[in-house]
C-alpha positions, 0 to 999 in steps of 0.5 A, spaced: 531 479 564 527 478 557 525 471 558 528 467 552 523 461 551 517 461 548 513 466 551 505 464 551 500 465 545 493 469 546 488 463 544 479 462 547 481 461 554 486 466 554 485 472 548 489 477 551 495 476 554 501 481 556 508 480 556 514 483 559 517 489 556 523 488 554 528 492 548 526 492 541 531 486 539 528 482 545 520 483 543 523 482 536 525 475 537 518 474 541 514 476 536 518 472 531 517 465 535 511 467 536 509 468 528 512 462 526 509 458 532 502 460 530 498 459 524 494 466 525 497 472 522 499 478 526 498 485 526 503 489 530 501 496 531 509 501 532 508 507 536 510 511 530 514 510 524 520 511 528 518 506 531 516 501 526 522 503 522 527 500 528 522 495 529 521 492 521 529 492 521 530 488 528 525 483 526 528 481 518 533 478 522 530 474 527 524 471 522 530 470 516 524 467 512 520 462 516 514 467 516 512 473 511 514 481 514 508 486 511 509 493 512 504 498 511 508 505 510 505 511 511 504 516 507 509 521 510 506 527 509 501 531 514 495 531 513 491 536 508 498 538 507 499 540 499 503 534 498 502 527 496 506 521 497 512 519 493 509 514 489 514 508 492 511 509 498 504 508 495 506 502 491 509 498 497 501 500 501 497 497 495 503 491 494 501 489 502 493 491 501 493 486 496 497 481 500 493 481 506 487 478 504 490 471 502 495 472 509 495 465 512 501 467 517 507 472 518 507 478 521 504 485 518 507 492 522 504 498 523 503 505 525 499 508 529 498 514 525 497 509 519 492 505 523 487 511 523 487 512 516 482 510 512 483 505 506 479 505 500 473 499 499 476 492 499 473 490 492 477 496 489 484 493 488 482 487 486 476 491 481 481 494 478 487 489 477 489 486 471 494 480 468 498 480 463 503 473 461 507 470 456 504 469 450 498 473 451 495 477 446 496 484 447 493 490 445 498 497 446 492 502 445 488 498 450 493 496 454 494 504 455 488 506 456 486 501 462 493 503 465 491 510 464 483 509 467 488 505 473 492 511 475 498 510 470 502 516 467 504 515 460 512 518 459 518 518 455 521 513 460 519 510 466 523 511 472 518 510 478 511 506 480 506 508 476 509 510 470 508 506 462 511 509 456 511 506 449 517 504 445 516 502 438 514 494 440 516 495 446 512 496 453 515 498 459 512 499 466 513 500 472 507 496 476 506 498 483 508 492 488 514 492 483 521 494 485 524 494 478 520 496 471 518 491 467 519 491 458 514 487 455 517 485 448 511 483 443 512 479 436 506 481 432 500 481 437 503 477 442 507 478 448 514 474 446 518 476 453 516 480 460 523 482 463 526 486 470 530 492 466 535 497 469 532 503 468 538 506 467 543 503 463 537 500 460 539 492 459 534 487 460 535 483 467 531 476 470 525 474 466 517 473 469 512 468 466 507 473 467 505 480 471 499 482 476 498 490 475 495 494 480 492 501 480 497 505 481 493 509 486 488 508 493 483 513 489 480 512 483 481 517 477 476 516 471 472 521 469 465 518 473 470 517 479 472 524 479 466 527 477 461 523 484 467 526 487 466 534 485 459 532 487 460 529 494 466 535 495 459 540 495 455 537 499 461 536 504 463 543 504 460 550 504 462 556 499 464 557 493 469 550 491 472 553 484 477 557 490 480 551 492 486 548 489 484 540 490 476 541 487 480 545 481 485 541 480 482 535 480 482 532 472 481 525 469 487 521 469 490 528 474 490 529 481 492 535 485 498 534 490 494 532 498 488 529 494 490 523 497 487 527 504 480 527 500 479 519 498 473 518 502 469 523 496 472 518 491 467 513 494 460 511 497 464 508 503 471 506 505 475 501 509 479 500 515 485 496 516 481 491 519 476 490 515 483 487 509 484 483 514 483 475 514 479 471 520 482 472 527 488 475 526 492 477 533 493 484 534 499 486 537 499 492 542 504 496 545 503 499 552 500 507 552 497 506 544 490 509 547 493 516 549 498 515 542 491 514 538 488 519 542 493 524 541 494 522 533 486 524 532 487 530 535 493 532 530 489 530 525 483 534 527 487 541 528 490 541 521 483 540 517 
């Protein structure tokens, strides 16, 4: 039987300890007692998303609040296939890529297929992160073309992360790490109200002082980042680079489907999940996650 106390932290004198196996219910409740018992955070890493999935589930029940849960999803698509992620899912990564640095305790989840991925440079997010609060002044043209260099798409009406439209002397977006889309209501040059709205029915719903947008990709799409990475996609790769559909269709502001695949030509050098992490976080290892890893990297190599 899975013990019910308290099962003993990792700490200097003992960095590693191995717990029983238990059910999935069992490990949760562990996990969660061990998270808010300890103030380091602590990266779970799941066999897979299945696993990761049952996992999240199992554990929003047994925390209930006294620590934070983080996810980092996967993309879901395989790699190199021409198919980028849905844009909620992106927008949950780079919510949590945010979080992480300023994480103090809780809990963050993780695959095996999503720890191998390469993340962009830790300074990037930030980089391109802007705020926006009531009665602030605001510009709607400079405003969309600092959304437009952050990845943003302007449409006729937003209806997913990464979407922006104008609308009279209303500004509607739907900022990553966002579960509803915002209106921003402008009285002259000012920011009057920013509110959550149906994007269906289109009412207007709870009010926000303010609002962090995040770039609304993991890549960056402005005219010199598309360019350095035309120029890193030649010396990668022999042959002629106009026959492949992500060198063609890769545009300012456009992105070809799988470019996501390709995002350490879009910089100098990238990141591991690791190096997003605050100090001395506990890492969280299920038994056979070598062979699991080992087995991902292989995957990954046959489909380049």
């Amino acid at each position: 039987m899975y013990p019910t106390q308290a099962l003993p932290l990792p700490d200097a004198a003992h960095p590693l300890r191995q717990w029983p196996r238990g059910s999935v219910s069992a490990q949760a409740l562990a996990l969660a007692q061990a998270a808010a018992a300890d103030s380091r955070p602590w990266v779970v890493v799941a066999p897979d998303a299945r696993a990761l999935d049952q996992l999240q589930r199992t554990l929003a029940f047994f925390v209930d609040g006294t620590a934070p849960i983080l996810h980092l999803p996967d993309w879901e698509v395989l790699p190199y296939e021409q198919f980028s992620p849905l844009p909620d899912l992106v927008s949950d990564r780079l919510a949590t890529l945010a979080q992480l640095p300023r994480l103090e305790k809780g809990l963050l989840l993780v695959s095996a297929e999503t720890l191998l991925q390469r993340l962009p440079p830790t300074g990037y997010i930030e980089g391109r992160a802007f705020d926006l609060a009531q009665g602030q002044k605001f510009s709607m043209r400079a405003v969309s073309e600092q959304l437009a260099r952050a990845g943003y798409q302007m449409v006729a009406q937003v209806g997913a992360p990464g979407e922006f439209a104008l609308r009279g002397s209303l500004f509607d977006v739907f900022p990553m790490g966002y579960e509803q889309p915002l209106r921003i209501d402008l009285f002259d040059d000012n920011i009057d109200s920013i509110r959550h709205f149906d994007p269906d029915t289109q009412r207007s719903l709870d009010k926000l002082e303010k609002l962090r947008l995040l770039p609304a990709r993991e890549i960056p799409l402005d005219e010199e980042s598309c360019k350095e990475f035309r120029r890193r996609y030649r010396t990668r790769f022999e042959g002629d680079p106009t026959r492949s559909a992500i060198y063609r269709g890769l545009r300012q502001n456009i992105a070809p489907a799988g470019i996501e695949f390709y995002l350490p030509l879009f910089f100098e050098g990238t990141a591991t999940l690791f190096d997003y992490l605050p100090r001395d976080p506990v890492l969280v290892l299920p038994d056979g996650i070598e062979s699991r890893l080992e087995q991902v990297w292989q995957e990954i190599g046959a489909r380049h």
